[in-house]
N, C-alpha and C positions, 0 to 999 in steps of 0.2 A: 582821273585828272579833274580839277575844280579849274575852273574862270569866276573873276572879278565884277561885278555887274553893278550901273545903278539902277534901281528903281525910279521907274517913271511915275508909278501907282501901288497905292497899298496893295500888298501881296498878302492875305492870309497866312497866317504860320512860319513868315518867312523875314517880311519887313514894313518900313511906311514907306512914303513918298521921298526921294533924297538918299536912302540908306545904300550905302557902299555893303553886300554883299556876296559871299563866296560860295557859290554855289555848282554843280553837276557840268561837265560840258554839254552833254546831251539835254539836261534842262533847260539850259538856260538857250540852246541853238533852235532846241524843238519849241518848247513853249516858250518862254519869255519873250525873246525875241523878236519870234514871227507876231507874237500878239502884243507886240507895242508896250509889255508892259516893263519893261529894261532896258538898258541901253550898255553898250560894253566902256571898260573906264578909263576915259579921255580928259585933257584940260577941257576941250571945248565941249566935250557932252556934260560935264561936272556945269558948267557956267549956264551951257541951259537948263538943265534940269532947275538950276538954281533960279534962273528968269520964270520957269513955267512954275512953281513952286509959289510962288507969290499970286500968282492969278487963282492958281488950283484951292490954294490956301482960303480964300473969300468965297469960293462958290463951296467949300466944304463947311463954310458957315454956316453959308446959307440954306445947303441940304438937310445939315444938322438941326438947325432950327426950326423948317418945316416938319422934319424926322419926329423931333422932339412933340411936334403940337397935334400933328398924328397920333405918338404914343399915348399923348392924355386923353383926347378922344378914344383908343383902345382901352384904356385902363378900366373904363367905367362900362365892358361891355359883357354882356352875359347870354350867351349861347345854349339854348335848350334844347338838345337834339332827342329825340324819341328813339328806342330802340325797344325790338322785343326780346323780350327773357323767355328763359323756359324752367325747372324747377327749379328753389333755391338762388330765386334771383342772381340766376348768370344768364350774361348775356349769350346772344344769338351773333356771334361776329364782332367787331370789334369799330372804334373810331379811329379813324386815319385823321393826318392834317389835311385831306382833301376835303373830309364830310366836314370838317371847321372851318374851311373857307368858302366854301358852300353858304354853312351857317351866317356866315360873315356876309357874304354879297347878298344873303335875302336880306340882311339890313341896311344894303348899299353902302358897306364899306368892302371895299376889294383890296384882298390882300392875296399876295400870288401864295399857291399852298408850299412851297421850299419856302419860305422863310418863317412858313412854322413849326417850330424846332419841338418836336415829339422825339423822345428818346425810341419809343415804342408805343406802338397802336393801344387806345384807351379799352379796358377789357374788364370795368368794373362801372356800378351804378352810383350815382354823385355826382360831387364838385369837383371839378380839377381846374388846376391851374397849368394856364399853358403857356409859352414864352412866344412872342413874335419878334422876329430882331427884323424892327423899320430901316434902321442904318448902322452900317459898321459899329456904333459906339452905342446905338440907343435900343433897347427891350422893350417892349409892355409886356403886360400879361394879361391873357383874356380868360374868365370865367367860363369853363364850360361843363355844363350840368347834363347827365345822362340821366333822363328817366326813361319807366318804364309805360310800355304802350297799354294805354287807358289808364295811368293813373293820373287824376287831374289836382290831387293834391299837391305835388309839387311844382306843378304851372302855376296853382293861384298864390305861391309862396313867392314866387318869380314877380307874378305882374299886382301884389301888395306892395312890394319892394320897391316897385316905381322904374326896377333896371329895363334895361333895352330886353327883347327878351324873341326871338327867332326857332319856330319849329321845322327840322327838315323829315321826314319820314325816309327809312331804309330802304336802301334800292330794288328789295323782294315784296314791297308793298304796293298794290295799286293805290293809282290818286286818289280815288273814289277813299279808300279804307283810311287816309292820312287825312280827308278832308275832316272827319269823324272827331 
């Protein structure tokens, strides 16, 4: 059996703010519901949603364009995480979005590690590109370079290049050996 609902708040995968959807009983009684984010479909929930919709509308401006001025701060940033290899330059473990936002706050930009969107943990040495979604609608992508432990040629390629440039050492390392 489906129920009627409107959306209070953009729902992922579902709908935006305002949209008349049909969705689950038990969806929409468990989740939507209880979390404010639906309303069941009434003339008078239709007229508010349509009142709060206008308010909601300008502060989504406004997020978006902070979002946006974020993003371009991100876009120019370039993360060089050390790892150690062992024969045949493969690595010893792998980069999560944790070690990149790590990388990220030693350069005092914080970004929480779920919003960065790794398909799967980074497990080769390089450049990759990585996506951050700052808001619903806006991406950057941050530069992040794996080198290997003691090679310093790829650092001085890094800080020739003028980019922002962040070293974290692997969690099987003492401080002492990363300060190196």
């Amino acid at each position: 059996m489906s129920v009627q609902v409107i959306l209070r708040e953009p729902v992922e995968h579902l709908g935006r703010r305002g949209d008349v959807v049909k969705v689950a009983n038990g969806y929409a009684r468990n989740y939507l519901l209880p979390r404010k984010l639906a309303l069941p479909v009434t003339e008078a929930n239709r007229r508010r949603v349509d009142r709060d919709r206008v308010v909601a509308d300008a502060h989504d401006a406004e997020e978006k364009q902070a979002a946006e001025a974020f993003a371009e701060r991100l876009n120019g940033v370039v993360c060089v995480i050390v790892r150690r290899v062992g024969e045949n330059d493969i690595m010893y473990g792998s980069v999560t979005s944790s070690d990149v936002a790590a990388c990220l706050a030693g350069q005092s930009i914080e970004v929480d590690r779920r919003k960065i969107k790794l398909d799967e943990p980074l497990k080769q040495l390089g450049a990759h590109s990585v996506p951050v979604k700052v808001h619903r609608e806006v991406t950057a992508t941050v530069t992040v370079r794996i080198v290997k432990e003691g090679a310093s040629n790829e650092d001085d390629d890094v800080a020739e290049s003028g980019d922002a440039k962040s070293e974290t050492a692997s969690p099987d390392e003492s401080p002492a050996s990363a300060a190196d």
